[in-house]
N, C-alpha and C positions, 0 to 999 in steps of 0.2 A: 702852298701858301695861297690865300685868296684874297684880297682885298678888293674893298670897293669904297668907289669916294657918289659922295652924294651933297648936295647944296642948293640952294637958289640961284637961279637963271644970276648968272655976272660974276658967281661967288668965286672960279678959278678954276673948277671942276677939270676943262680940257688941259689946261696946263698940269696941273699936276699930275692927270692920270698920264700926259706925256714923261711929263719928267720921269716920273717912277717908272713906267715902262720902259723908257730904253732908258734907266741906272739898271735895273732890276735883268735886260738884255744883254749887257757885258755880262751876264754870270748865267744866267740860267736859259730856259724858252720861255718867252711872254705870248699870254690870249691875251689881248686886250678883248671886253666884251661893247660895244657902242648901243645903249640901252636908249637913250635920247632921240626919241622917235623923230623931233623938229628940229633939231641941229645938227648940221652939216658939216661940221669943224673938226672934227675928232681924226680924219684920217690925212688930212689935209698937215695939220700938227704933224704925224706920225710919220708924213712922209710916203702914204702909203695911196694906191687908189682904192675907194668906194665900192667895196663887196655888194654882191647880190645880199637883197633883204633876205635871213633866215628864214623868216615866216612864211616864205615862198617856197618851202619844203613842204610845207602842209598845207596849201593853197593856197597864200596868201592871210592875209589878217582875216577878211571874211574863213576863211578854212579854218584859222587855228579856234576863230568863235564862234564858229557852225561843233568844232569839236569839244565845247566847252559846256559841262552840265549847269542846270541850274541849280545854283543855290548847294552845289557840291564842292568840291577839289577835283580839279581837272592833272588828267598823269598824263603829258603830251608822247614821253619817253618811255617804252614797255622795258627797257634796260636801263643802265646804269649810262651813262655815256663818256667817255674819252677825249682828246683834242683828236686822237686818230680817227673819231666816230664822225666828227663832222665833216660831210661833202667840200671836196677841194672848191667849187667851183662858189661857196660861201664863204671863203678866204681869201683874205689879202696878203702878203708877207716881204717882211725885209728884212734881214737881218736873222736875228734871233725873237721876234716880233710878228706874231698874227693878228687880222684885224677881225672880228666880227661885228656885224651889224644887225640886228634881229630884226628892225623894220623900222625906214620912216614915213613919213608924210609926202605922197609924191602929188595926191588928188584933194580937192575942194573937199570939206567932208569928210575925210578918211580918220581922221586924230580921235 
């Protein structure tokens, strides 16, 4: 099962993606994905600490769009990938509950 919640900056987004992660953790394993490059709240809810930016797999945000065509569809992943596929060391966990963060805003400039 996949979901994803999306809304405007106040709409509730971190609350519910919490809530539903850990109802959805008493029963199964949760990814939580942290897509929100400029908010820093997501893990802090969850209870968890602040994984390494994913993007930092690929060298960073410059990396992932130094590997990006123009005016194409960029394929970052030459396979299918798994939760097993992702480097421990870009995980957070507690519980039944993983945290990813793909990348935020750490630099002036960087967004």
């Amino acid at each position: 099962m996949k979901l994803l919640v999306c809304g405007e900056g106040g709409s509730g987004k971190i609350t519910i993606s919490t809530l539903l992660g850990k109802a959805l953790a008493k029963k199964y394993k949760v990814l939580v994905i942290d897509s929100d490059e400029s908010n820093f709240g997501l893990h802090r809810h969850l209870g968890l600490e602040l994984p390494e930016d994913f993007t930092r797999y690929w060298g960073g945000k410059r990396g992932v769009l130094d590997k990006m065509p123009r005016g194409g569809q960029q394929q970052l992943f030459e396979k299918k990938w798994g939760l097993e596929d992702i480097p421990e060391e870009y995980l957070t966990a507690k519980d039944n509950i993983k945290l990813l963060a793909i990348g935020k805003i750490h630099d002036v400039g960087e967004g």
